[in-house]
MARVOLO-78661 format. One record per atom (N, C-alpha, C, O): atom name; z, x, y. Coordinates in pm, whole numbers, padded with zeros to 5 digits. Each point is the difference from the previous one (the first is absolute). Layout:
% MARVOLO-78661
+------+--------+--------+--------+
| atom |      Z |      X |      Y |
+------+--------+--------+--------+
|   CA |      Z |      X |      Y |
...
+------+--------+--------+--------+
This chain:
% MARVOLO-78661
+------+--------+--------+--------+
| atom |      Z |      X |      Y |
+------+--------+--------+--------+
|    N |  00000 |  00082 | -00119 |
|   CA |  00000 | -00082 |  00119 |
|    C |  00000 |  00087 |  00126 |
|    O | -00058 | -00029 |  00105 |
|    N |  00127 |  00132 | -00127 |
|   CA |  00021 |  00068 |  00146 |
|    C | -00176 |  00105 |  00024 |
|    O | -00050 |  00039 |  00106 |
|    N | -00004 | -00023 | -00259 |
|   CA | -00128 |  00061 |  00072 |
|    C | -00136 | -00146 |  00068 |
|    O | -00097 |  00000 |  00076 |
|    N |  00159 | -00085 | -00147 |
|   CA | -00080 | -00071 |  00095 |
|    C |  00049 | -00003 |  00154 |
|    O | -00076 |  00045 |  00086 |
|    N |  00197 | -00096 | -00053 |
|   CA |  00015 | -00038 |  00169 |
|    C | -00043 |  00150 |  00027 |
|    O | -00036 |  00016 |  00117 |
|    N |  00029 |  00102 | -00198 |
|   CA | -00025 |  00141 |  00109 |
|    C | -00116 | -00008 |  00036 |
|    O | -00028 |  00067 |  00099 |
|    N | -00085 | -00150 | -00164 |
|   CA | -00131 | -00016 |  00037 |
|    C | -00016 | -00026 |  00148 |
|    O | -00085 |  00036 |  00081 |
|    N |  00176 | -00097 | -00074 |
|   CA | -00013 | -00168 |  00164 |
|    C |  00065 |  00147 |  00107 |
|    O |  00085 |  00087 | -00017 |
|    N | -00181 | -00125 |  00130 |
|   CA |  00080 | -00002 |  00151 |
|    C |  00048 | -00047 |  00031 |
|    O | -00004 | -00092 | -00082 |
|    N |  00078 |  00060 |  00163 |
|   CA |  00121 | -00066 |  00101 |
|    C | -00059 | -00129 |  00061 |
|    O |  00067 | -00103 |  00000 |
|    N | -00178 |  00107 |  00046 |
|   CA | -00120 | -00049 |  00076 |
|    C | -00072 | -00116 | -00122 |
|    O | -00046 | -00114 |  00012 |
|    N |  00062 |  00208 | -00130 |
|   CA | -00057 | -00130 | -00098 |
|    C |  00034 | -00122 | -00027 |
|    O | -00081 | -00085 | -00036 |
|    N |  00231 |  00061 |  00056 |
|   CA |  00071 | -00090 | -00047 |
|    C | -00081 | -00116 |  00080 |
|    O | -00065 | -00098 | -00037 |
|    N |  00105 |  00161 |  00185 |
|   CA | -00013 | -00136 |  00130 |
|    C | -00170 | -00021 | -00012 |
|    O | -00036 | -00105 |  00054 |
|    N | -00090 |  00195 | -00121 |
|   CA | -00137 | -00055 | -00013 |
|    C |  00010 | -00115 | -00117 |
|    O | -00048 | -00112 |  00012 |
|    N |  00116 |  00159 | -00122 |
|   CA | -00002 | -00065 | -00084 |
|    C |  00064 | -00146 |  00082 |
|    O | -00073 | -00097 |  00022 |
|    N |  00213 |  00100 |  00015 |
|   CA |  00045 | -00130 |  00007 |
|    C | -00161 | -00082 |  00129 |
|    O | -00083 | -00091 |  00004 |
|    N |  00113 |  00165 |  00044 |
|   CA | -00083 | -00058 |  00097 |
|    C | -00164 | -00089 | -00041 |
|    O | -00029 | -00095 |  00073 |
|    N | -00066 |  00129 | -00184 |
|   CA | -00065 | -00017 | -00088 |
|    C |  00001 | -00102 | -00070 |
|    O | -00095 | -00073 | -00027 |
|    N |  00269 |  00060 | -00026 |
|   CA |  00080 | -00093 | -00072 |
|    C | -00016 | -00135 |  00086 |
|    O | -00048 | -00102 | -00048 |
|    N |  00090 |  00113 |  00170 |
|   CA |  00014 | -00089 |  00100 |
|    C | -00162 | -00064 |  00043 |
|    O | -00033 | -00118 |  00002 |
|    N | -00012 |  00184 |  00016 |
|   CA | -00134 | -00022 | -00005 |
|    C | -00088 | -00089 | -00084 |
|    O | -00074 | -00090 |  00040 |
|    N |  00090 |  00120 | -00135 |
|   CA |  00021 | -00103 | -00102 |
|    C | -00049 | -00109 | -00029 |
|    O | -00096 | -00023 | -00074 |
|    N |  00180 | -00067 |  00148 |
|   CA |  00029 | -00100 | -00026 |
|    C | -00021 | -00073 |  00162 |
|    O |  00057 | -00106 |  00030 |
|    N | -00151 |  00182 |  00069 |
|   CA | -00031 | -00073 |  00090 |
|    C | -00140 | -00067 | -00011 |
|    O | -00039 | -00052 |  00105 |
|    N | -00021 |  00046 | -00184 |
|   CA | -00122 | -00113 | -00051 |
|    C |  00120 | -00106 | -00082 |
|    O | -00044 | -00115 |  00001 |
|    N |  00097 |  00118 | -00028 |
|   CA |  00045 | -00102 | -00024 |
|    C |  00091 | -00096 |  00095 |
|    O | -00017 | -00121 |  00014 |
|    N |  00106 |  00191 |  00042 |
|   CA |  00084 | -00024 |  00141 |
|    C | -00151 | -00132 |  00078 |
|    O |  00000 | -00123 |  00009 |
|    N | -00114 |  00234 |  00033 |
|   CA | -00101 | -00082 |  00106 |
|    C | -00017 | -00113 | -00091 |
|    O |  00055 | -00106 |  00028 |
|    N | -00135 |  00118 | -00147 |
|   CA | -00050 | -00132 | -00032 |
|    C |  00082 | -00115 | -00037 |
|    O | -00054 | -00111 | -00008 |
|    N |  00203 |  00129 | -00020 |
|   CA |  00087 | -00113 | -00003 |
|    C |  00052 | -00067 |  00174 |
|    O |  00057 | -00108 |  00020 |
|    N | -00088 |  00186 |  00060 |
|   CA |  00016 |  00010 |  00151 |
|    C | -00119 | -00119 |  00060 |
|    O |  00017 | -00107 |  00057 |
|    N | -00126 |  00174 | -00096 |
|   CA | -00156 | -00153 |  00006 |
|    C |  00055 | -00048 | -00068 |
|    O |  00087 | -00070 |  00050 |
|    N | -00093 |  00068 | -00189 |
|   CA |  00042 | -00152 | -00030 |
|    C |  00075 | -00067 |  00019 |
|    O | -00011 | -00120 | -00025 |
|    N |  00151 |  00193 |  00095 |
|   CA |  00114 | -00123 | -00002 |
|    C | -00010 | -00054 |  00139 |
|    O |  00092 | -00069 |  00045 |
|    N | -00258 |  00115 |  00064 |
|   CA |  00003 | -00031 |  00139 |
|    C | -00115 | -00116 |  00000 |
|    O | -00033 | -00071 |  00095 |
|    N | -00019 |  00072 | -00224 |
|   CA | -00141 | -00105 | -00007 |
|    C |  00094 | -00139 |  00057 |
|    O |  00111 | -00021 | -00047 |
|    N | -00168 | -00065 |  00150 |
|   CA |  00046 | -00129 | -00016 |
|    C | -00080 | -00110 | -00078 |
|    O | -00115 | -00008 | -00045 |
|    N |  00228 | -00074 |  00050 |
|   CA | -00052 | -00140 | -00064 |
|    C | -00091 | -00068 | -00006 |
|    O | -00044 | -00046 | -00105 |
|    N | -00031 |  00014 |  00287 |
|   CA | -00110 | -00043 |  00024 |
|    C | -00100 |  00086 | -00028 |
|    O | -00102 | -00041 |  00055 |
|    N |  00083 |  00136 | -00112 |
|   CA | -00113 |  00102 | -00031 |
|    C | -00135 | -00074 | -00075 |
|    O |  00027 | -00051 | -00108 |
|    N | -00133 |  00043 |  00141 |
|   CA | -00088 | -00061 | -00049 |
|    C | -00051 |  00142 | -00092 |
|    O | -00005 |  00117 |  00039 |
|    N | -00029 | -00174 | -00178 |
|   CA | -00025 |  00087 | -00121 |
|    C | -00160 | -00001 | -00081 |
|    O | -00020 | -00064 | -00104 |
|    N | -00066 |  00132 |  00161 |
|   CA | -00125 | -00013 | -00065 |
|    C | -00031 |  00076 | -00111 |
|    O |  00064 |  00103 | -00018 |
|    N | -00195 | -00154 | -00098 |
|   CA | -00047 |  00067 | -00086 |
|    C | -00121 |  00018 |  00045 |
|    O | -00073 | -00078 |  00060 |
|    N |  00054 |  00198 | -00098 |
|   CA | -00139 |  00030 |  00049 |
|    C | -00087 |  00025 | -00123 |
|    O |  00043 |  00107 | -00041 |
|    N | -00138 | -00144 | -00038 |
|   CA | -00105 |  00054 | -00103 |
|    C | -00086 |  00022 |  00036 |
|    O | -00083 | -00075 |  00051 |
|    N |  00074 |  00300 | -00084 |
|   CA | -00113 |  00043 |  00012 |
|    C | -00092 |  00019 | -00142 |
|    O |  00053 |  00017 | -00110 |
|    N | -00159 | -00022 |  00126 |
|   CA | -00104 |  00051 | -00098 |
|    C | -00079 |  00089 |  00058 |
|    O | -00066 | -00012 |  00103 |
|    N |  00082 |  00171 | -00228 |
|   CA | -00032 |  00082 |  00089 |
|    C |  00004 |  00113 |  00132 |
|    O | -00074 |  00095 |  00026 |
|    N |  00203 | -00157 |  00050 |
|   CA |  00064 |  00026 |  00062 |
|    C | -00056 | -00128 |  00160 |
|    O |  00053 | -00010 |  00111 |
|    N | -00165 | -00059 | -00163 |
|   CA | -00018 | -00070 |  00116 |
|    C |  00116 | -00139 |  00005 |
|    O |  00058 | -00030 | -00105 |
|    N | -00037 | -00030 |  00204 |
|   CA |  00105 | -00060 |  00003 |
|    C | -00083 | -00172 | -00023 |
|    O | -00090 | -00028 |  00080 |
|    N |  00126 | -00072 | -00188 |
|   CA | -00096 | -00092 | -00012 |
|    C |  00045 | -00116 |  00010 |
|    O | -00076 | -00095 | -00014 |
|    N |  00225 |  00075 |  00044 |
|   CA |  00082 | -00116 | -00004 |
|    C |  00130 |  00032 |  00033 |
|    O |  00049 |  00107 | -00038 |
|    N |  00016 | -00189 |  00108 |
|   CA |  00157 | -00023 |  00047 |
|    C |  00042 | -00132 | -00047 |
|    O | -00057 | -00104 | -00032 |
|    N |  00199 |  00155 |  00041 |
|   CA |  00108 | -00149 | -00047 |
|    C |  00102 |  00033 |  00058 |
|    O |  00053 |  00111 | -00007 |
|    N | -00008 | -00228 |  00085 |
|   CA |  00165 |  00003 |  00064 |
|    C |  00063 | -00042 | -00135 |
|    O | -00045 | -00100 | -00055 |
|    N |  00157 |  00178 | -00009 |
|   CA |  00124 | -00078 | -00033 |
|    C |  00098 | -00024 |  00036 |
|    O |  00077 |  00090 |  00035 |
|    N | -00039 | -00238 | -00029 |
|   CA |  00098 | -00034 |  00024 |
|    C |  00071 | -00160 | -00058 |
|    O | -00051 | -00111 |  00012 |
|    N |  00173 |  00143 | -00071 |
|   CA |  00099 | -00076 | -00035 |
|    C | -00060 | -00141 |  00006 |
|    O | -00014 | -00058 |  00107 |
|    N | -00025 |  00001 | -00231 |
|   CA | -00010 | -00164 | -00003 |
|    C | -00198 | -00006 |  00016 |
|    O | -00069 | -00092 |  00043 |
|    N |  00036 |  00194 | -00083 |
|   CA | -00215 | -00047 |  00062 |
|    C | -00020 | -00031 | -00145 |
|    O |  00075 |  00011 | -00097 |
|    N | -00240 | -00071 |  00117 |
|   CA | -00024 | -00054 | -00142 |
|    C | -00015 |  00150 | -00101 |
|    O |  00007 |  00117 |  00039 |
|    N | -00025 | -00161 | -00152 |
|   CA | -00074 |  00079 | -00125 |
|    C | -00138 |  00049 |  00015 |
|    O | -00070 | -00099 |  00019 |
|    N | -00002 |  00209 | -00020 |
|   CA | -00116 | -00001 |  00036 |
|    C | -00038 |  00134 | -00143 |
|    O |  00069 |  00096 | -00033 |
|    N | -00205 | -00143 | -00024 |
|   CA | -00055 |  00114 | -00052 |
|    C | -00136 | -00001 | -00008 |
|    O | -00081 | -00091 | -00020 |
|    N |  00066 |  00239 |  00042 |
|   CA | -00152 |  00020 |  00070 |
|    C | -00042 |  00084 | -00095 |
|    O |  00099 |  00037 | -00063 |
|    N | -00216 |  00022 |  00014 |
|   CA | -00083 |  00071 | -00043 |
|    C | -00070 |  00097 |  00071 |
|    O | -00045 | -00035 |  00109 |
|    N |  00024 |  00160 | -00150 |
|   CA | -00084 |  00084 |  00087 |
|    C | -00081 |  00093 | -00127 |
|    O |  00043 |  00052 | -00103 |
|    N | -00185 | -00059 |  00167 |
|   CA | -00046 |  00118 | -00104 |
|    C | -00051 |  00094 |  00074 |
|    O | -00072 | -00013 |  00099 |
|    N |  00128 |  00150 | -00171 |
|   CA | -00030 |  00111 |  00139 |
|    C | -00087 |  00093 | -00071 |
|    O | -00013 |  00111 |  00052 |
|    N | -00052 | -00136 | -00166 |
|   CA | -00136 |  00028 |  00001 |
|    C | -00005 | -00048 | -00127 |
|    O |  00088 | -00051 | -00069 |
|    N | -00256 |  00084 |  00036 |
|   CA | -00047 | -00104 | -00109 |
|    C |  00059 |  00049 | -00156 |
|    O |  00013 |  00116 | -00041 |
|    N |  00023 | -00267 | -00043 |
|   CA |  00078 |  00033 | -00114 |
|    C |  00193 |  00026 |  00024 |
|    O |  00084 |  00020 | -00088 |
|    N | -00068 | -00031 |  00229 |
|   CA |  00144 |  00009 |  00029 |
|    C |  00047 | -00135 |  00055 |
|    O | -00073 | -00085 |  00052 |
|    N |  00208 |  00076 | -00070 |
|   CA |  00052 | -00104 |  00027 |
|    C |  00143 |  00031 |  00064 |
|    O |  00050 |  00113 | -00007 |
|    N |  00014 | -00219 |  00071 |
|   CA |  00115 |  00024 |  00072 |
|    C |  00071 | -00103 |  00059 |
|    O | -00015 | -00025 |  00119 |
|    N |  00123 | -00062 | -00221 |
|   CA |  00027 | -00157 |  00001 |
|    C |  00157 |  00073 |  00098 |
|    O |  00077 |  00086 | -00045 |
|    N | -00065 | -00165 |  00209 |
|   CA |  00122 |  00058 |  00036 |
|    C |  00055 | -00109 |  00039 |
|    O | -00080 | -00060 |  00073 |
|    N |  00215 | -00017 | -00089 |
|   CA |  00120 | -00088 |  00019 |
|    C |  00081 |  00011 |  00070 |
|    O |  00081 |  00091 | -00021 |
|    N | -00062 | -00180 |  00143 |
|   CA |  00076 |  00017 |  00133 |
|    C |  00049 | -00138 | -00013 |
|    O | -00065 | -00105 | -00006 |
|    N |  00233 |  00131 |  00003 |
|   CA |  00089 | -00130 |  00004 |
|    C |  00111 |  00023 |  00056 |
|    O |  00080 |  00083 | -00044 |
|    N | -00057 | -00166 |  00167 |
|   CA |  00096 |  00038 |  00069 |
|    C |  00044 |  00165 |  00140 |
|    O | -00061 |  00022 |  00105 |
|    N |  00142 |  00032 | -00142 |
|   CA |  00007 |  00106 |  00041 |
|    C | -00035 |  00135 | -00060 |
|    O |  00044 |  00112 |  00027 |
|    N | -00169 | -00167 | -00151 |
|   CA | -00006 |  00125 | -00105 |
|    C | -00131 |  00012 | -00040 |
|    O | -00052 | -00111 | -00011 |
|    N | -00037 |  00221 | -00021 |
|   CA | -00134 | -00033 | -00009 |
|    C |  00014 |  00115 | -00190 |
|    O |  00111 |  00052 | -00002 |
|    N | -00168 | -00027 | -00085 |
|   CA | -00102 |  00045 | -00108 |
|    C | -00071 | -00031 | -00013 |
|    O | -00046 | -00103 |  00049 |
|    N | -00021 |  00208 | -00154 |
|   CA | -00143 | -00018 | -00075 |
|    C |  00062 | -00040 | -00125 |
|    O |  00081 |  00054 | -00076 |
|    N | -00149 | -00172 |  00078 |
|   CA |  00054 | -00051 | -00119 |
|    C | -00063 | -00009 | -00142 |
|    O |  00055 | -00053 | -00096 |
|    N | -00215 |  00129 |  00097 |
|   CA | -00100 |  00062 | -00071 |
|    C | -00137 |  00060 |  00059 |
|    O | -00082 | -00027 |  00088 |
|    N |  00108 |  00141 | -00207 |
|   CA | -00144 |  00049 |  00033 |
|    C | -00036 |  00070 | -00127 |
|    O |  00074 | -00001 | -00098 |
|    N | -00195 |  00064 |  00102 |
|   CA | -00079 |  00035 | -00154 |
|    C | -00028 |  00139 |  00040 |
|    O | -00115 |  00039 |  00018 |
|    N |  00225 |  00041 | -00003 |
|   CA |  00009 |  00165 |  00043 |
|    C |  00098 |  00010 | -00169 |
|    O |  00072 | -00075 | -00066 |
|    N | -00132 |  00229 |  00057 |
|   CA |  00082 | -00009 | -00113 |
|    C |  00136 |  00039 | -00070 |
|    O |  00041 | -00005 | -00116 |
|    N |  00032 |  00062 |  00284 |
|   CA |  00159 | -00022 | -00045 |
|    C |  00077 | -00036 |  00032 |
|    O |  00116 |  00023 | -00033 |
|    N | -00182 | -00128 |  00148 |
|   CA |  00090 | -00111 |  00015 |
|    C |  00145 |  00026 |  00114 |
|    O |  00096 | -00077 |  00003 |
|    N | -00111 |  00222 |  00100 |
|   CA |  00105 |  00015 |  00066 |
|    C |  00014 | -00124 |  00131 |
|    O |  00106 | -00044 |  00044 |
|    N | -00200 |  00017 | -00014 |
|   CA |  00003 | -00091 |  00113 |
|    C |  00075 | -00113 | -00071 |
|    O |  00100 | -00057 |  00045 |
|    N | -00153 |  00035 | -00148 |
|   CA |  00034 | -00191 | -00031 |
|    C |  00168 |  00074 | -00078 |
|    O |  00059 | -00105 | -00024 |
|    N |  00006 |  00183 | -00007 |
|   CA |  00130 |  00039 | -00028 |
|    C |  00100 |  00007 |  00134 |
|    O |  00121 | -00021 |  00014 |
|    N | -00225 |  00058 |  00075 |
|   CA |  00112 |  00016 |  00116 |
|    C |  00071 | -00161 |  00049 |
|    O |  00087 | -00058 |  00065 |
|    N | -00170 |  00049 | -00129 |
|   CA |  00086 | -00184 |  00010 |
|    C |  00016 | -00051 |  00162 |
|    O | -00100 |  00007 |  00072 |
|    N |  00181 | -00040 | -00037 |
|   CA |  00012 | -00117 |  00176 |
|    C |  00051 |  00110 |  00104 |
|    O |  00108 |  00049 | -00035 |
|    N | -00148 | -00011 |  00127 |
|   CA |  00033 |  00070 |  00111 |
|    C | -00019 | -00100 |  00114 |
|    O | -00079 | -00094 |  00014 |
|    N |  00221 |  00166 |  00101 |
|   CA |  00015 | -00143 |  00101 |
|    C |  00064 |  00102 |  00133 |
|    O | -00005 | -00031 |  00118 |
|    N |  00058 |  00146 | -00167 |
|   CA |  00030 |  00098 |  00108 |
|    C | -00099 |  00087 |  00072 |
|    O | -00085 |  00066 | -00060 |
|    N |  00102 | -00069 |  00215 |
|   CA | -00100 |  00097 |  00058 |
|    C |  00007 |  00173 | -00085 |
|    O |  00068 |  00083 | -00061 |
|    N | -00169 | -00110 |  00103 |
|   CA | -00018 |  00205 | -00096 |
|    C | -00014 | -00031 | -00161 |
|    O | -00003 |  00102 | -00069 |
|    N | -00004 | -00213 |  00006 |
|   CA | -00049 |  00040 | -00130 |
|    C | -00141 | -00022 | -00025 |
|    O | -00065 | -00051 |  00091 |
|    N | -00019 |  00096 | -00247 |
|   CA | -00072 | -00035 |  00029 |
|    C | -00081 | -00004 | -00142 |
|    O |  00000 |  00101 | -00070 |
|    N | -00077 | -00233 |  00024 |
|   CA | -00058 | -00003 | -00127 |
|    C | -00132 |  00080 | -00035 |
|    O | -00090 | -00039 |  00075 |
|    N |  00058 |  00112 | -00139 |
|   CA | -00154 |  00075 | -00003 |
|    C | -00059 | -00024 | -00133 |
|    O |  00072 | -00020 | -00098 |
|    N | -00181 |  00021 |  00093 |
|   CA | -00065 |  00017 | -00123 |
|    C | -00156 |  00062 |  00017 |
|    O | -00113 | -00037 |  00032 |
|    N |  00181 |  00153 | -00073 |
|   CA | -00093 |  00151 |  00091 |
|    C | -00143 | -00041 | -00092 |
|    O | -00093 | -00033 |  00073 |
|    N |  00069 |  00032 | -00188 |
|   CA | -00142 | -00013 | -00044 |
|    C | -00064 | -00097 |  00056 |
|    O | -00120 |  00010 | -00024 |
|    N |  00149 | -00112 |  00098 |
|   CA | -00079 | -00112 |  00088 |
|    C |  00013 |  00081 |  00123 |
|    O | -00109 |  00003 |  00058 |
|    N |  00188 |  00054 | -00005 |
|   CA |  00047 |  00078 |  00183 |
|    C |  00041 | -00145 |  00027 |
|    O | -00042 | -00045 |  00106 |
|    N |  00120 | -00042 | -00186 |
|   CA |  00081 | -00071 |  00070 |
|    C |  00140 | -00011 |  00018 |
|    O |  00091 |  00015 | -00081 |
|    N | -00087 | -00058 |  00268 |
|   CA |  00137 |  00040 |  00001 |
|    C |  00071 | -00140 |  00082 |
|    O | -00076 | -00062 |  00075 |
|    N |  00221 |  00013 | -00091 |
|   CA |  00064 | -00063 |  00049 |
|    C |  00082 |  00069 |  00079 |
|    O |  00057 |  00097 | -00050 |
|    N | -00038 | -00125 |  00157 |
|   CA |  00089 |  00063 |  00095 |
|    C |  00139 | -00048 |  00093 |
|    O | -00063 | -00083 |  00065 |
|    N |  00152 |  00077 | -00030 |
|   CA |  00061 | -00087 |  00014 |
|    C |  00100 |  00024 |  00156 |
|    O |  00118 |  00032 | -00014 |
|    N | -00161 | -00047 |  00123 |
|   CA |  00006 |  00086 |  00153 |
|    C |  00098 | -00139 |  00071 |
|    O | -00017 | -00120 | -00026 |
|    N |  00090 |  00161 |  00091 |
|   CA |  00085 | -00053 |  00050 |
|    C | -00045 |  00024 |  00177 |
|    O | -00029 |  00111 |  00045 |
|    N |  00031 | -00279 |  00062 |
|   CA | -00018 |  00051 |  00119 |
|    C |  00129 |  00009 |  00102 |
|    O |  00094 | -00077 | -00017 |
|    N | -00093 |  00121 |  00064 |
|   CA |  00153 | -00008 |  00117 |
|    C | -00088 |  00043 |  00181 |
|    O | -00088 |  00066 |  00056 |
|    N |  00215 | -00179 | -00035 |
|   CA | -00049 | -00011 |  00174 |
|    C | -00001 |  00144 |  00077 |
|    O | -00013 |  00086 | -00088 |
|    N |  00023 | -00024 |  00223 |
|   CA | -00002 |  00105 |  00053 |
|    C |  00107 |  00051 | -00011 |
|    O |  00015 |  00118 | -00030 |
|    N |  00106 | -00225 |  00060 |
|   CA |  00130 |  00065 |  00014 |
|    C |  00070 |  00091 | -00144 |
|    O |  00091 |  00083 | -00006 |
|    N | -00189 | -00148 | -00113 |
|   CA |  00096 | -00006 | -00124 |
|    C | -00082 |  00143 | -00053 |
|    O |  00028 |  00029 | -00116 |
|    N | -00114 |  00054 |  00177 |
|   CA | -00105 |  00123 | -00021 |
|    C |  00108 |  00099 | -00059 |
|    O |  00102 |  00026 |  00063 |
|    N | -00130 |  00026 | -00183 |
|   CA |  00070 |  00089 | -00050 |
|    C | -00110 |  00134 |  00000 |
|    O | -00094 |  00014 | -00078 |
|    N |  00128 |  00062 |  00170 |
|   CA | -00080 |  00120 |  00003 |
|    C |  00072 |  00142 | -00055 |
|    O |  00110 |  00048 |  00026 |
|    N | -00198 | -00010 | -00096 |
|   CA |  00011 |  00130 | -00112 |
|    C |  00054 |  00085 |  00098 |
|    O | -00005 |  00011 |  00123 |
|    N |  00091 |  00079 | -00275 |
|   CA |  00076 |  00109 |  00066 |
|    C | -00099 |  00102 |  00009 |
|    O |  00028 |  00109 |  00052 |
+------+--------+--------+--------+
């Protein structure tokens, strides 16, 4: 034990702790946005194909059931289900199936993909001027 601490400087301890501390400030910020998002926040999905953007949906609390189809190129398919405050893909004919596993997303920043189509669900949250959370 003692030839290890002879390794360390004096100076090491406080990089190390300091490092330590460090840490854990991506986590500190992003519980910080989220616990500042308000209530009235209007919550969109966005589906790109491709990366072009081809459709939006507000969710919100109490809207009808809606399911739409998209084919984002020929021989592909892409069945996606928006109910309520929550949108998936609720099928498609890719063949492993990560999009239609990711099951219901309803929080800003997540997001459903199903890369062999380049389709993507996206899920962006808007806030007024005052509520602007600008990067460190």
């Amino acid at each position: 034990m003692k030839i290890f601490f002879k390794q360390f400087r004096p100076y090491d301890f406080v990089i190390i702790g300091l490092a330590l501390l460090l840490s854990f400030a991506p986590t500190l910020v992003t519980a910080y946005v989220y616990g500042n998002q308000s209530e009235n926040q209007e919550i969109v999905a966005i589906i790109k194909i491709n990366g072009q953007e081809v459709d939006r949906f507000i969710l919100e609390e109490g809207s009808e059931q809606e399911i739409k189809t998209y084919h984002p190129n020929p021989g592909q398919y892409n069945v996606i289900e928006k109910h309520g405050d929550r949108i998936r893909i609720k099928e498609d004919n890719s063949p492993d199936q990560v999009g239609v596993k990711t099951g219901w997303i309803s929080r800003p920043g997540q997001t459903a993909i199903c890369l062999p189509h380049g389709f993507i669900i996206e899920i962006l949250g808007t806030m007024s001027e005052d509520e602007l959370i600008l990067p460190l």
